[in-house]
C-alpha positions as CSV (number, residue, x, y, z in Angstrom):
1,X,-1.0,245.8,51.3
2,X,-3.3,247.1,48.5
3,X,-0.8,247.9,46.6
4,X,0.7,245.1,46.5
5,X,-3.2,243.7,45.1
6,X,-2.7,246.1,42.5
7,X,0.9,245.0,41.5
8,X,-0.3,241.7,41.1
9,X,-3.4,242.6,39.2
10,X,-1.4,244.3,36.8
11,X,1.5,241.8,36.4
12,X,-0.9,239.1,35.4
13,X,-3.1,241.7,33.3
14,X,0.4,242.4,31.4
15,X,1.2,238.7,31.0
16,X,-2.2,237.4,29.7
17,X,-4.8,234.5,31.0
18,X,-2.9,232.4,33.1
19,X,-4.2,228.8,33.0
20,X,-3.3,225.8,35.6
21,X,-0.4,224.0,34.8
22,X,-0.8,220.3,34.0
23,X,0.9,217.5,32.7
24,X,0.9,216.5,29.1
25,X,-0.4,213.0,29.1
26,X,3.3,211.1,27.4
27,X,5.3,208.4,28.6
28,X,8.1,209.4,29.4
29,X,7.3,212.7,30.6
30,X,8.9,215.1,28.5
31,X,11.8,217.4,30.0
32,X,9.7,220.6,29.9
33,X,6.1,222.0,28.8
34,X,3.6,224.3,28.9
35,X,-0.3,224.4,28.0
36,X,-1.9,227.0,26.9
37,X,-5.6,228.3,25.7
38,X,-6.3,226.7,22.6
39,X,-7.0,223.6,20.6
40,X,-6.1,221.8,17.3
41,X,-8.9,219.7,15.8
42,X,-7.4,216.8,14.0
43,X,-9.5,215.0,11.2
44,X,-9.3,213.7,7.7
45,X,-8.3,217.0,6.6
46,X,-5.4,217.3,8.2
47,X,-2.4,216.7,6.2
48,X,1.2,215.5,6.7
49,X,4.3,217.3,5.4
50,X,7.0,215.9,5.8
51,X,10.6,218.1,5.1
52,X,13.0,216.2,2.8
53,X,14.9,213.6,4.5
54,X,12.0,212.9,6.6
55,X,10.1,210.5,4.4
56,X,10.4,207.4,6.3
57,X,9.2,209.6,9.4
58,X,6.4,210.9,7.6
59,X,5.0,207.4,6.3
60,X,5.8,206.4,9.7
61,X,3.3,208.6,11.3
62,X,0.7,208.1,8.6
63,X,0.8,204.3,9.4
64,X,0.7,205.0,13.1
65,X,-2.0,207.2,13.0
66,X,-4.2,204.8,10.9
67,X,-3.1,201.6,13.3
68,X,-4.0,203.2,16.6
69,X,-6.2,206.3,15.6
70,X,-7.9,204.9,12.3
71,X,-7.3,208.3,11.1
72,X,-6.0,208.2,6.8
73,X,-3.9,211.6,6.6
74,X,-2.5,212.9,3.0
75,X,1.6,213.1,3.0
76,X,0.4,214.8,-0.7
77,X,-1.2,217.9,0.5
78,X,0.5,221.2,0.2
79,X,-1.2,224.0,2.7
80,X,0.0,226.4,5.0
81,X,-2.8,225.5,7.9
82,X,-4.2,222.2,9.6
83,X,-0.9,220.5,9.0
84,X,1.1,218.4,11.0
85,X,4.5,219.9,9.4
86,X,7.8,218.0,10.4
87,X,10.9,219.9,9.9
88,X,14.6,219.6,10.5
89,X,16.2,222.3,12.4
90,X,20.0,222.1,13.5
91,X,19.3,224.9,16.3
92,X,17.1,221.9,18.5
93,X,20.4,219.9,19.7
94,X,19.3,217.0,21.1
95,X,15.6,215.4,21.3
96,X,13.0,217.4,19.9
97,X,10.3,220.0,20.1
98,X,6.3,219.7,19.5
99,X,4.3,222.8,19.2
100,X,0.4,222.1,19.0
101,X,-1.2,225.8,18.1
102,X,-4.5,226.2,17.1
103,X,-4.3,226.2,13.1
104,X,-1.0,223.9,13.0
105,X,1.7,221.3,14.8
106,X,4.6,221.5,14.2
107,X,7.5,218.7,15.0
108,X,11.3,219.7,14.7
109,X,14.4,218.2,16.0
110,X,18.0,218.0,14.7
111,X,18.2,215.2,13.1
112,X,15.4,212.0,12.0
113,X,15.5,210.3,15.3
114,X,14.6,213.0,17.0
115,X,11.6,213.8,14.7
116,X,10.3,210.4,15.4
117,X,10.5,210.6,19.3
118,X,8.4,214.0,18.6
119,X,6.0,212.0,16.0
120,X,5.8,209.2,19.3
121,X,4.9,212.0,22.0
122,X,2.2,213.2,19.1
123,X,1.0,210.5,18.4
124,X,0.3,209.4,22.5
125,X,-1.5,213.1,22.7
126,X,-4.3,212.3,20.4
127,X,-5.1,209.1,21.7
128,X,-5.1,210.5,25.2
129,X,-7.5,213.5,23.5
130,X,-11.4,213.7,23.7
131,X,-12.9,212.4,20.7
132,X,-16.2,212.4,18.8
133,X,-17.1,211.0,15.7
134,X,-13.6,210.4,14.4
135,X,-12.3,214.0,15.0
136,X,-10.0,214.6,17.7
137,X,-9.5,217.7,19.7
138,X,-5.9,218.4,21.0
139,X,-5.1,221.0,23.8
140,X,-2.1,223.1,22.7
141,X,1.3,221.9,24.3
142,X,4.3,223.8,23.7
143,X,7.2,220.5,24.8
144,X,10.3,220.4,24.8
145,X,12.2,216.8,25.1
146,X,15.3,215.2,25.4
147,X,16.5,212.0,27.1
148,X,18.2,211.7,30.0
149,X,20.6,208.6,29.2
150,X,21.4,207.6,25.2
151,X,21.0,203.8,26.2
152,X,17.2,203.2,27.1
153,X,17.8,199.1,26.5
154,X,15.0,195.6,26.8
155,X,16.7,192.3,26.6
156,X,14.8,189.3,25.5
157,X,15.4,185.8,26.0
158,X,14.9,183.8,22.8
159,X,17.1,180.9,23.9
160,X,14.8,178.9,26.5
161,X,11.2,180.1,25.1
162,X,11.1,180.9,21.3
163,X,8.3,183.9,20.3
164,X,8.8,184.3,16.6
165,X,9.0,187.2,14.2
166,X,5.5,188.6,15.1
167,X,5.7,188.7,18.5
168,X,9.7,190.3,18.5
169,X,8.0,193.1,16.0
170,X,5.1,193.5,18.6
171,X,8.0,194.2,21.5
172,X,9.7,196.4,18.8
173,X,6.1,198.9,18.1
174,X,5.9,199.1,22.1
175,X,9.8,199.5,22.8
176,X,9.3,202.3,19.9
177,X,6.1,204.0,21.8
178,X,7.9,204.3,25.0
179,X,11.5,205.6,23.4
180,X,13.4,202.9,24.0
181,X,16.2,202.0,22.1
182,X,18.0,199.1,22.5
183,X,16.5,195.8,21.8
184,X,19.3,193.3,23.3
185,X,18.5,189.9,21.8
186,X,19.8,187.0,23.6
187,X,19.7,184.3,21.2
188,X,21.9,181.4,21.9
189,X,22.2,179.8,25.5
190,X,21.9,176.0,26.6
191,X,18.4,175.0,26.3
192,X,18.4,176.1,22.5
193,X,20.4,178.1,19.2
194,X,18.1,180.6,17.4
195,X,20.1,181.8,14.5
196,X,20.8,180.1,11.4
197,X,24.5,180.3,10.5
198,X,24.8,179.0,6.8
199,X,28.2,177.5,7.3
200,X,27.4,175.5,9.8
201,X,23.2,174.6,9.9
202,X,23.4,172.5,12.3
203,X,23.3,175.1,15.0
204,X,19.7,175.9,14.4
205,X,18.9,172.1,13.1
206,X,20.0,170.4,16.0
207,X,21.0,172.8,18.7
208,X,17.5,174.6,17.7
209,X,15.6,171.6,19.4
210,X,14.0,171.9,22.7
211,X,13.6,174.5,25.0
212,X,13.7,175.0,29.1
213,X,10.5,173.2,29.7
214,X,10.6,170.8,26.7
215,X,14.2,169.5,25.7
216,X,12.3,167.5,22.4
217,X,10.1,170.6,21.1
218,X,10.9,171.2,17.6
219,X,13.7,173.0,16.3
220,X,12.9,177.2,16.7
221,X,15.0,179.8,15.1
222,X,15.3,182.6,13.4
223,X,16.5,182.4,9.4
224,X,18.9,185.1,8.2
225,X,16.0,186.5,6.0
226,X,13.8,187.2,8.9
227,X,16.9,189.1,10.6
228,X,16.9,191.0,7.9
229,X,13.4,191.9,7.9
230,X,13.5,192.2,11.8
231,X,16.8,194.4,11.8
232,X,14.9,196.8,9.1
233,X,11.3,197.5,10.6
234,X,13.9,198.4,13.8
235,X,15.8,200.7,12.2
236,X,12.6,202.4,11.1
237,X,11.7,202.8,14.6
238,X,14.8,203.9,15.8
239,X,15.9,200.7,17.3
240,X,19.2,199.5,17.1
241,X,19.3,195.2,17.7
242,X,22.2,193.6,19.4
243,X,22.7,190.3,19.4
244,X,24.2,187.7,21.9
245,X,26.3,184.9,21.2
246,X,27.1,183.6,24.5
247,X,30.5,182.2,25.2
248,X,32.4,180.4,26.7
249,X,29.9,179.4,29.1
250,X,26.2,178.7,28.5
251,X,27.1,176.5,24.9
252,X,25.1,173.3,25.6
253,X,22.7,173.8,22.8
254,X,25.7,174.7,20.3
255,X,27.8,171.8,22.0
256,X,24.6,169.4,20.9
257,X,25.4,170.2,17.3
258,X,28.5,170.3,17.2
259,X,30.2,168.3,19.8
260,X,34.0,168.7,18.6
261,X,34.3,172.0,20.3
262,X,33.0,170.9,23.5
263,X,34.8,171.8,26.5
264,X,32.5,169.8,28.5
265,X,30.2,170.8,32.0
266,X,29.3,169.3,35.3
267,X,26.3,167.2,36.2
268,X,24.2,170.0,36.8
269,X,25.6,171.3,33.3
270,X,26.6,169.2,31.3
271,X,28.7,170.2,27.5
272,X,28.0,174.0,28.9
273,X,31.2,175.3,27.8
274,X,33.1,175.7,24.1
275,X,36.7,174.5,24.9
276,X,39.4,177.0,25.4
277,X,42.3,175.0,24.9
278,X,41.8,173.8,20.8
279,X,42.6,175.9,18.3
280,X,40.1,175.1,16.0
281,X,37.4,176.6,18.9
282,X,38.3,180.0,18.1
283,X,38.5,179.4,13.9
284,X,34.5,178.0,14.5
285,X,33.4,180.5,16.8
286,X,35.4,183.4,14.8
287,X,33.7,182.1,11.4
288,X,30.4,182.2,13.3
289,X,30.3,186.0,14.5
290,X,31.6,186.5,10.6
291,X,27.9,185.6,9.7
292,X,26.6,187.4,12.8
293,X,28.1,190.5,12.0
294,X,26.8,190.4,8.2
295,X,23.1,190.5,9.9
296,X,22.8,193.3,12.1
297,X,24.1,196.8,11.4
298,X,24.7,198.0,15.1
299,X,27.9,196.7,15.1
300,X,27.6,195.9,18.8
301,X,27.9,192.2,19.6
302,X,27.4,190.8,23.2
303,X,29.7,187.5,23.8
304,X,28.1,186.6,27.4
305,X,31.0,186.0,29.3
306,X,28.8,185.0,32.1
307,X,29.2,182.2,34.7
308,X,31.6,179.7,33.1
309,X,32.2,178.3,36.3
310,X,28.2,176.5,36.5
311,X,30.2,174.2,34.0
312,X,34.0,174.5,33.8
313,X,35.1,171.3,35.8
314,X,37.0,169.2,33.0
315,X,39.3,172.4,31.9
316,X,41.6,171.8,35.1
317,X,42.7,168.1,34.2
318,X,42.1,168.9,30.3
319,X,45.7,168.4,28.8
320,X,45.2,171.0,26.0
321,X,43.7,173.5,28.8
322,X,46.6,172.4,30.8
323,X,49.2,173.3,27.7
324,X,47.2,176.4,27.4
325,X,47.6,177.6,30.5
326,X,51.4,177.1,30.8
327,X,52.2,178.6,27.3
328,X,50.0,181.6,28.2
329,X,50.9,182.0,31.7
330,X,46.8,181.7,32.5
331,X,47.2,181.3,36.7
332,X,43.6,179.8,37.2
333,X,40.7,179.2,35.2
334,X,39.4,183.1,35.8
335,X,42.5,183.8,33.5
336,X,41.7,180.9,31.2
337,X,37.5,183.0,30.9
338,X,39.2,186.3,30.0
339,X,42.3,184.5,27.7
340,X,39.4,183.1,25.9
341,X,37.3,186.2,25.9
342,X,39.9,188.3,24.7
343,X,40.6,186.5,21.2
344,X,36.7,186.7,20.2
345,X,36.3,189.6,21.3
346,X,40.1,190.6,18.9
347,X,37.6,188.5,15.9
348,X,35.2,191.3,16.3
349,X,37.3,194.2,16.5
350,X,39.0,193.3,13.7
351,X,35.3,193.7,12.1
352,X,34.9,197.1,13.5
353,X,32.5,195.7,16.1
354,X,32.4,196.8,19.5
355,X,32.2,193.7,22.1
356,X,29.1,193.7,25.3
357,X,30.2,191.5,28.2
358,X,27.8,190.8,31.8
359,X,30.0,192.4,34.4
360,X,32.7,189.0,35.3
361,X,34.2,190.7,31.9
362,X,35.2,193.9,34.1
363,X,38.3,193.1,35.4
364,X,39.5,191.0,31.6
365,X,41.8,193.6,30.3
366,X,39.6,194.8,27.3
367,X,40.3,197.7,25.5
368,X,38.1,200.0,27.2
369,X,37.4,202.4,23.8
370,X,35.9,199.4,22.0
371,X,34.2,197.3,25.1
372,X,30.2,197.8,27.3
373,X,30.0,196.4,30.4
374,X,26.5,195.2,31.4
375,X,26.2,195.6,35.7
376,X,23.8,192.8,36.4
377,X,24.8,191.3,39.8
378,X,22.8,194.1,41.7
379,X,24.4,191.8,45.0
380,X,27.9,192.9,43.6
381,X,27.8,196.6,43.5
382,X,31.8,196.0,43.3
383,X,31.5,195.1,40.0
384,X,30.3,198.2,38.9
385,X,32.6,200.1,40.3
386,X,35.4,198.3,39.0
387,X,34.2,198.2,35.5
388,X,33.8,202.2,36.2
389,X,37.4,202.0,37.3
390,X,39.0,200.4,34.4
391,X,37.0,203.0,32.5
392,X,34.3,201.2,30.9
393,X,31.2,202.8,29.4
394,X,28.3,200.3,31.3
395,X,24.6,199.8,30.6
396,X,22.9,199.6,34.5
397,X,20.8,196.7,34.5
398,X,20.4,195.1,38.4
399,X,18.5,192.5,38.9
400,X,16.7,193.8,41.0
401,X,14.7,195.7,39.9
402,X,15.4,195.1,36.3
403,X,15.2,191.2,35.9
404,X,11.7,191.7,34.8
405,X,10.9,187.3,35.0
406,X,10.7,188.7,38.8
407,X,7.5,189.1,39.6
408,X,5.5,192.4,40.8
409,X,4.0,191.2,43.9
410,X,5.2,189.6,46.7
411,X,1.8,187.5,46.8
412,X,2.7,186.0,43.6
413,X,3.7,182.3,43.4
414,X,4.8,181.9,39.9
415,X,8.1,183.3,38.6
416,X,11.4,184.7,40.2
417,X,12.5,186.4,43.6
418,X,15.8,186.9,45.1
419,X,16.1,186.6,49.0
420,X,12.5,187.8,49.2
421,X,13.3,190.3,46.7
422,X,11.3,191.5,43.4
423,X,10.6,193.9,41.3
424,X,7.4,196.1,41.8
425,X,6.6,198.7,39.1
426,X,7.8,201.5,41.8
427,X,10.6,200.1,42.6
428,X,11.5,199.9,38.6
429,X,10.1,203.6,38.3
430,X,11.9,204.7,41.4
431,X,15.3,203.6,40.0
432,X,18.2,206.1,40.2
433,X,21.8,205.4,39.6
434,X,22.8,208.3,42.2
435,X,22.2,205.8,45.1
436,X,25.7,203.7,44.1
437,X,27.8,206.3,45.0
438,X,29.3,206.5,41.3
439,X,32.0,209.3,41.5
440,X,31.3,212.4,39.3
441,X,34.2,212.2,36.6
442,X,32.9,208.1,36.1
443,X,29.1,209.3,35.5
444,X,29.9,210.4,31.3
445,X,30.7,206.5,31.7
446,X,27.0,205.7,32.7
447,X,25.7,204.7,29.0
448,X,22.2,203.9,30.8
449,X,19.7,201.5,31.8
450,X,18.0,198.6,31.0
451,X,15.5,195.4,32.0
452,X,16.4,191.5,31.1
453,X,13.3,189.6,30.5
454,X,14.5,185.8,30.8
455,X,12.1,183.6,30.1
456,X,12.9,180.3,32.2
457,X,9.6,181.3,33.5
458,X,8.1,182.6,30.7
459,X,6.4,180.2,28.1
460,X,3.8,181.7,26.5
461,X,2.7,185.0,25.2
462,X,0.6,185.9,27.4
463,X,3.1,185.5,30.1
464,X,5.3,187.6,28.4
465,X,3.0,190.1,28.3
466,X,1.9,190.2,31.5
467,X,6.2,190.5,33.0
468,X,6.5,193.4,31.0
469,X,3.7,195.6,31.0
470,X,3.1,198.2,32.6
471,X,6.7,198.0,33.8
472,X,8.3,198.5,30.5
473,X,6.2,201.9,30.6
474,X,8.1,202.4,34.3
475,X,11.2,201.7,32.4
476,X,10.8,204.1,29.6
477,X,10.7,207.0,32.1
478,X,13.5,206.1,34.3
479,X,15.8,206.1,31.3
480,X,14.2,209.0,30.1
481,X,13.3,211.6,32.6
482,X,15.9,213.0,34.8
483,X,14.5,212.1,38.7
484,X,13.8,215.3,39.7
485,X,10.6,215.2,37.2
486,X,9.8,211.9,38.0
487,X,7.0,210.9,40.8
488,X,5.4,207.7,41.1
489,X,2.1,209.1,41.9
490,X,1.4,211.4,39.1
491,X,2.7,208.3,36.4
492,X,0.4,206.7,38.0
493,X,-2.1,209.4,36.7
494,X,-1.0,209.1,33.3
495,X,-1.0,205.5,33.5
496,X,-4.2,204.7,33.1
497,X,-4.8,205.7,29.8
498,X,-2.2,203.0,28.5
499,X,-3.8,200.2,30.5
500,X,-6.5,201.3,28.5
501,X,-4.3,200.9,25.3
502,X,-3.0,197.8,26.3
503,X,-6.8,196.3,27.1
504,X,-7.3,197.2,23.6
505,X,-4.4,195.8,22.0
506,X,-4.8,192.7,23.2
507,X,-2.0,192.5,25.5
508,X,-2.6,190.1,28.6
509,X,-1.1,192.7,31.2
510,X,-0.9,192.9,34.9
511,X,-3.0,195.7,36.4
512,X,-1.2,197.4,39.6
513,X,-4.1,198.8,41.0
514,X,-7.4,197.1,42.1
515,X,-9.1,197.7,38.9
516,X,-11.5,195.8,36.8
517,X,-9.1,194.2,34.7
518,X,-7.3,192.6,37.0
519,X,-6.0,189.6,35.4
520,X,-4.1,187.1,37.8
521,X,-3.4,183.9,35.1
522,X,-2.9,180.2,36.1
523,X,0.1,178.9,34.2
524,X,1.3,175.0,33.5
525,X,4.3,174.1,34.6
């Protein structure tokens, strides 16, 4: 037995101090790390070099580090030591690594975006650091990072409550701090239109008016100049914007405008669909994503395609639906959706666009090369797997637990359950795709996942705050971290240091343990 003392004795003699593993203080936890004895002191001296190509990345972390550390770094400085050095190395594949030594850190990756998840998991490091007098002192992490789906989406409801540019760029900085991705932008639905379209400006004019708790507030939408400006500080921050047009279904607000292409409701929903059966629908709504596709890069357009049948009543006794249907064969009004489907989505490929659909698109016949499927009917896991069968790529976003209007306790009165159901931040963190049963050669078709935030419920900022944070944080690691590395009870170590953040920022937020700031808000209907 001594000798086996001695053995170990020497072993860790030959391998050096050993010190107790812990967790680097990032959300999402990175994919692997290590700590070791050091520490990097980070002060006004420090400067920022930034490899060429990596500009925008470099000015990016500057900006960052003034907004949430008010620390003003040089990009000018040229020096060997105390540098924050980001570098471009085709050897890192995927993600990124970020080496804190004593005398430097060093961020590389193989390409810009991968730099900038590096510059996020820095810059969450030093505010999670001990600090004294504006100097921060960093522990030395050796990470290495990568996600673990390519899609890490948030969808935002614009159509029912309006939030403006400030508030969109706000969700864009936090989506950015937590890696996410894909800001999904649901912009048209019935209670309001929130685009201009120059051609015809009577969409944001008209169908702009009113929202889900006030049909005569004034018009709200978004003008093609702030798109721009929106579409470019999210490129800087990684983010590629989709839009959503909705068709056929949920058109009321367009319908308002322009009345023509009207396919007409039920009393519940009245004017809530565009008319499949005219001709000139499709030239309107084809000249429409024409403007659409001129404002957002991504070339990823999301048509809706979502519950026609809350308002389809007059197509069955329309005569030009009728005509329609016999020229085309169309058997029922399910064939008359994915007809009608089909042809915008053809406007859009024609455009090199790729075409999103909610998951009553999975069985439509769309080319499966140039089509996303959105799962969102967590009560119809068939739908999944038949998107997965026809060999569609699809974004996983149940809603439960990733309707994030649900609320987070089951004490709370004010917003959205299902059955009972809603959607606690474990439950969000907990998420794991495994438990559908998805076959092995379908999982490359697993793009990734992502929360809705509707906002029937949702009115004011403050409200919108409190729905999505922490969970968005939740979010950011399912997407991210593989669940092997995840546990709910050590985030919920880390966590604490961004409720911190948030109190800081100003963010009205919902606290999930019985802390001080436990705001609980009293809302008007």
């Amino acid at each position: 037995m001594k000798k086996y003392f001695y053995l170990f004795c020497w072993m860790m003699a030959v391998a050096g101090p050993v010190f107790p593993q812990k967790t680097p203080p990032i959300i999402p936890l990175p994919h692997t790390y290590g700590l070791s004895e050091g520490e990097f002191i980070l002060d006004e001296n420090v400067g920022i070099i930034a490899e060429k190509g990596l500009a925008t990345e470099g000015h990016y972390l500057q900006k960052e580090l003034f907004r949430l550390a008010s620390l003003t770094l040089s990009t000018g400085k040229q020096q060997d030591n105390n540098v924050i050095h980001l570098m471009i190395d085709r050897g890192v594949q995927k993600g990124y690594e970020l080496i804190v030594q004593n005398d430097r850190i060093e961020i590389k990756a193989g390409d810009n975006t991968g730099v900038f998840y590096g510059i996020i998991s820095l810059l969450q490091l030093i505010q999670a650091s001990d600090k004294e007098e504006g100097v921060y002192t960093l522990q030395t992490w050796s990470i290495q990072d990568q996600p673990a789906y390519d899609w890490r989406g948030l969808m935002l409801d614009e159509s029912r409550h309006f939030f403006g540019v400030r508030k969109v760029k706000q969700i864009l900085d936090w989506m950015a701090y937590y890696k996410l991705n894909k800001f999904h932008w649901h912009l048209t639905d019935a209670p309001g239109w929130r685009l201009e379209i120059k051609q015809f400006p009577k969409l944001a004019l008209v169908g702009g008016v009113g929202n889900h708790t006030d049909p005569y507030a004034p018009a709200s939408y978004y003008t093609q100049e702030e798109i721009h400006d929106i579409v470019r500080y999210a490129e800087e921050r990684k983010i590629e914007i989709i839009p959503e047009i909705d068709m056929p279904g949920h058109a009321t607000a367009a319908n308002r405008a322009y009345p023509e292409y009207s396919g007409g409701g039920s009393e519940r929903y009245p004017e809530f669909t565009f008319h499949p059966g005219k001709e000139e629908t499709y030239h309107y709504l084809s000249n429409i994503l024409k403007e659409v596709d001129t404002m957002f890069p991504s070339n990823l357009i999301h048509l809706g395609g979502d519950e026609v049948s809350f308002g389809n009543e007059r197509w069955p006794n329309d005569p030009e639906v009728k005509k329609l249907m016999a020229k085309e064969n169309l058997k029922d009004l399910k064939a008359v959706e994915d007809y009608f489907f089909q042809r915008m989505a053809d406007s859009l490929f024609v455009r090199g666009n790729k075409v999103l659909a909610w998951d009553e698109m999975a069985g439509a016949s769309l080319p499966k090369d140039k089509s996303v499927m959105l799962w969102w009917r967590h009560d119809k896991e068939e739908q999944l797997h038949l998107a997965l069968e026809n060999g569609y790529p699809t974004v996983i976003c149940p809603r439960i637990p990733f309707y994030f209007d649900f609320v987070q306790e089951e004490s709370h009165q004010f917003g959205r359950k299902w059955d009972g159901a809603y959607s606690p931040l474990q439950a969000v963190y907990e998420f794991d795709v495994e438990k559908f049963n998805v076959k092995p050669e379908q999982e490359n078709l697993i793009l990734g996942l992502q929360a809705n935030v509707w906002t029937e419920t949702i009115h004011n900022e403050n409200r919108l705050d409190y729905m999505l944070f922490p969970r968005i944080a939740a979010l950011s690691e399912a997407a991210w971290t593989l669940p092997e590395h995840r546990g709910f009870r050590e985030f919920m170590d880390r966590l604490p240091r961004h409720l911190e953040l948030y109190q800081t920022q100003g963010l009205y937020f919902y606290h999930p343990t019985d802390g001080e700031f436990h705001p609980e808000p009293i809302y008007r209907p």
